[in-house]
N, C-alpha and C positions, 0 to 999 in steps of 0.2 A: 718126736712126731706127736702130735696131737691127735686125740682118739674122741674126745668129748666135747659136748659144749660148754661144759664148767671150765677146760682147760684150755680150752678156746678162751674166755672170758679173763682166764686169771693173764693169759700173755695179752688180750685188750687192756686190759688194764694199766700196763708199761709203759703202753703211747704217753709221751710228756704231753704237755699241755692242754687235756682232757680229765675230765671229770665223769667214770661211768658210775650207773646204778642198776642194777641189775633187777628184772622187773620178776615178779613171779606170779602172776596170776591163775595159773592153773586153768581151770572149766570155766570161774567165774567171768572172762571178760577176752572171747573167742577173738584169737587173731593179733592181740596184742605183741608186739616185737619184745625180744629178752632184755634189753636193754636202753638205758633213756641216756642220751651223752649231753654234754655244757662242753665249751670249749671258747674260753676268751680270748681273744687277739688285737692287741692294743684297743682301741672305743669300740668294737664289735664283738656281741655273740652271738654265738653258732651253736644249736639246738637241734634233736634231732630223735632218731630213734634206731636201735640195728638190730634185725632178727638171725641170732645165730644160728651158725648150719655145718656139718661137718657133711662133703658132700663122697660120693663115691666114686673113684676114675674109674672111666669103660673106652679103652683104646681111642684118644684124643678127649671126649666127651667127659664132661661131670652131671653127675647126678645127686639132684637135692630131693630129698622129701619134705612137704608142705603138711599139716596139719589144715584141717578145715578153716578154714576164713585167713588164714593167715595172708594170702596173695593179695586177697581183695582189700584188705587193710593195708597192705604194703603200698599196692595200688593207690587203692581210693586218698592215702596219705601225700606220696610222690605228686600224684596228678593232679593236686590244690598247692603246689610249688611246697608243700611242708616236707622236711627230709625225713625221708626213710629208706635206711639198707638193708643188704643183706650181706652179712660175714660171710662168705664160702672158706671153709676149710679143708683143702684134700691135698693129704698127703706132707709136704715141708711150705705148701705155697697157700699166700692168704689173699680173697678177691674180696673187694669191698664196691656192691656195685647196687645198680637197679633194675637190675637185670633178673625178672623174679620164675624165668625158663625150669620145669623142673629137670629138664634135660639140654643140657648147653655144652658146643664146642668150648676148649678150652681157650682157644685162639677168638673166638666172639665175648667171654668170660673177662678177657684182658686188654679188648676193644674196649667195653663198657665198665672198666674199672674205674673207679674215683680213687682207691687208693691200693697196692697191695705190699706184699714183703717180698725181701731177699736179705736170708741169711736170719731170720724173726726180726729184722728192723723194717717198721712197716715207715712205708713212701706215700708221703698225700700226693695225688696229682691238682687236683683243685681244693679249696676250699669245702669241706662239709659243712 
């Protein structure tokens, strides 16, 4: 089970066909996502950005915590059609969505997933 978001990142890393970098700005540049991805597919790529998150189960519900500015970049990124996610991590299951609720059913979590796992092999549903 996944307790971190460094170990979060190290099983991101496994997706074939992806290219991550793992961002680390600290204080200097508020809101930034942990990670930048590339992903080529035959004459097309796909760019992007994914804010990791290890989140908390509370009887159906997860809970993420948000550092300051981080939503609004997640936001203000999505909302100009540039991709930006967020990794949820709770528990053995992984959400990959833009859905940036700091409190979300798990059953709305997996409405608005673009990609998640079963069994640590994560499943694209569309195109990131």
């Amino acid at each position: 089970m996944i307790k971190t978001e460094t170990q979060l990142y190290e099983a991101l890393k496994k997706v074939p066909g992806f290219w991550f970098t793992r961002i680390e700005s600290g204080s200097k540049a508020t809101g930034i996502p942990d990670v930048y991805y590339l992903c080529q597919q035959e004459k097309l790529t796909h760019q992007g950005w994914i804010e990791l998150k290890i989140g908390k189960r509370l009887k159906g519900m997860v809970r993420v915590e948000y550092r300051p500015g981080q939503i609004s970049w997640l936001k203000r990124h999505s909302d100009r059609d540039l991709k930006a996610f967020c990794l949820i991590c709770f528990g053995y299951d992984y959400i990959l969505t833009q859905n940036y609720k700091t409190i979300i059913s798990i059953d709305d979590l997996y409405n608005t997933a673009v990609a998640w796992s079963v069994n640590n092999i994560f499943i694209i549903r569309r195109f990131l």
